[in-house]
N, C-alpha and C positions, 0 to 999 in steps of 0.2 A: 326779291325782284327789283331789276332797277328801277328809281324813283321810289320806291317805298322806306328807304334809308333815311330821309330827312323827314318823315310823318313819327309824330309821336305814335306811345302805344295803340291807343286807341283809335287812332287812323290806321295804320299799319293793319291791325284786326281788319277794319271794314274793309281796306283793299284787297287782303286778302281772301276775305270771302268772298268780294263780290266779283274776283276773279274766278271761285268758284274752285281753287286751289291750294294746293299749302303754299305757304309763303315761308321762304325760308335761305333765297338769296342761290338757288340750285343746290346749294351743298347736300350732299348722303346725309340720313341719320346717323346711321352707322358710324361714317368718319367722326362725326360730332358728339357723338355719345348722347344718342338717345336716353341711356338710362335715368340722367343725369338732368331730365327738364320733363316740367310740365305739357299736356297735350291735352285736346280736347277733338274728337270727331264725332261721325254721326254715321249712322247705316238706317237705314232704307230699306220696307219691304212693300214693293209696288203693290198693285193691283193686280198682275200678272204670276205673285206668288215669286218674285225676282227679289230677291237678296244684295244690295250694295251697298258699298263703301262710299258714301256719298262726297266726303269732303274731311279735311282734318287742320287741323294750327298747332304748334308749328309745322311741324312734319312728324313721319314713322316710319318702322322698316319693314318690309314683307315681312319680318319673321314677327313681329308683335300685333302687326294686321291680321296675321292669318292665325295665331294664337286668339284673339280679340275677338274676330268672328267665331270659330269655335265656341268660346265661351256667352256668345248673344246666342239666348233664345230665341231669335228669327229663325235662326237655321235649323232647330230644332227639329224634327220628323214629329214627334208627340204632338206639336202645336200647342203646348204650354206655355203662357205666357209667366215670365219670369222679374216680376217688376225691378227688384234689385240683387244684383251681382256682385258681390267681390273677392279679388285673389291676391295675390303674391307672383308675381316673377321675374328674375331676376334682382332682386331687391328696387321694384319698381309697383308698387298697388297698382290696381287695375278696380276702377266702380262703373257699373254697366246699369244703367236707369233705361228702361224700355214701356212704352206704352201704347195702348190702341189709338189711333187716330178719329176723332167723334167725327160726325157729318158735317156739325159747324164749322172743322178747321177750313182754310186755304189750301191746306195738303192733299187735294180732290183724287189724287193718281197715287196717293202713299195708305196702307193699311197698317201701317206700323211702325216705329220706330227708334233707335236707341241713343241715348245719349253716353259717350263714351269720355270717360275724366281718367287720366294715371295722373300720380303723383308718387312723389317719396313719402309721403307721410302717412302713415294708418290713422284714421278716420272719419270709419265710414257712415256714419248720423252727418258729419259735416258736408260731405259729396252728394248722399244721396239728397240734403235740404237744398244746397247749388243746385242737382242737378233738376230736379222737382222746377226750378225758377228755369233753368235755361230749358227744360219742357212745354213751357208756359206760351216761351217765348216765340220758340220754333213754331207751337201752335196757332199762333197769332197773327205771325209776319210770313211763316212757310219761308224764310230766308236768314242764313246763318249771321247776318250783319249784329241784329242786336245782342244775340247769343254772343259774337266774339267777343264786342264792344264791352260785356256784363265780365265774360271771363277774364279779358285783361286786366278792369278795375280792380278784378278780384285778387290776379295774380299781384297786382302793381299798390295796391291800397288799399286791398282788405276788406272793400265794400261794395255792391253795387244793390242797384233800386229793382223790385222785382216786380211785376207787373200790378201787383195789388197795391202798389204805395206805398209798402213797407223795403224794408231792407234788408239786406243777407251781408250778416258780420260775422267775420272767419273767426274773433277771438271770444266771438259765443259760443265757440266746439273746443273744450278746452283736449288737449292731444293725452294729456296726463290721465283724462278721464277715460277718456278711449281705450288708453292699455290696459286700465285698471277693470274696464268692463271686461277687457279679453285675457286677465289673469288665471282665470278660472281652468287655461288648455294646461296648467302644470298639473292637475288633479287628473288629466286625461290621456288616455293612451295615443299613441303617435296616432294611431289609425284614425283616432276622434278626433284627435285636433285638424289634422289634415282634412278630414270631412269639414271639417264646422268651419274652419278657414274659408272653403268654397263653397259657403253655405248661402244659398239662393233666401232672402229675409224678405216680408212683405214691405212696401214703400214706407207704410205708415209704423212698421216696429221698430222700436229702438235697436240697432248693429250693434252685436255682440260677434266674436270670437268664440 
């Protein structure tokens, strides 16, 4: 977006959200190669039982939004709620954190909703302890600014402050351990491994593969 060119990251985030759109300068995903970057969105399930795509940075492309909602248990028909999500596609992870909304939130008009992280890199204890913090946050403020703010740090230095006072460091997930948890799919037939790849895991268990 013009003007948002001379703002560091972490400005650049806040304008972007609180334009309440992606910011990404008009370009297509698509031309830019989506696969090839980090992203983070959010969906929304009203009060109305209304399912949305609330907001997303940098950008995405209909065809990984509408793969993304599939894969979030808002849209579910069973009504199971699905606390952690993740997959594979096109050599792009996808981790899906979704939660109920308490009465205490800000979010008075939302019963649900999900935090949505891709990245290149398999690691999914790392995403889903982010995504837990940028759950926090959303809770708190009901608006995607601190959330951005947290994720830039993240993508940019490795670190950001999580509402408890503590901190969230990327090289406390070491990636080497990650593989090594999901070594175990060569023991297993294609049909397992593929299952347990898209294996829905509680927030608080260790991700495995």
């Amino acid at each position: 977006r013009g003007g948002a060119g001379g703002l560091g990251p972490e400005r650049r985030a806040a304008a972007a959200a609180e334009d309440g759109c992606c910011w990404g300068g008009g370009h297509s995903a698509d031309a830019r190669g989506w696969a090839d970057r980090d992203h983070l969105s959010t969906v929304e399930k009203d009060t109305n039982g209304e399912v949305l795509w609330v907001w997303c940075y940098p950008s995405t492309t209909a065809t990984l939004r509408n793969l993304l909602l599939r894969k979030c248990c808002l849209t579910d028909e069973n009504k199971l709620l699905h606390p952690f999500v993740f997959g594979q596609y096109r050599r792009t992870w996808f981790y899906i954190t979704t939660i109920e909304v308490p009465d205490s939130s800000v979010l008075k008009k939302v019963t649900h909703f999900s935090i949505v992280l891709t990245a290149k890199d398999f690691n999914p204890e790392k995403y889903a302890a982010f995504a837990r913090i940028l759950c926090r946050m959303y809770l708190k403020h009901g608006s995607p600014v601190k959330m951005m703010e947290s994720y830039i740090a993240v993508l940019t230095k490795g670190i950001c402050q999580s509402e408890e006072n503590g901190s969230f460091l990327s090289k406390d997930f070491d990636a080497r351990k990650a593989y090594l948890a999901g070594s175990i799919k060569g023991k297993q037939t294609k049909r397992e491994r593929k299952a347990q790849a898209m294996n829905r895991i509680p927030e608080a268990r260790p991700a495995s593969l």
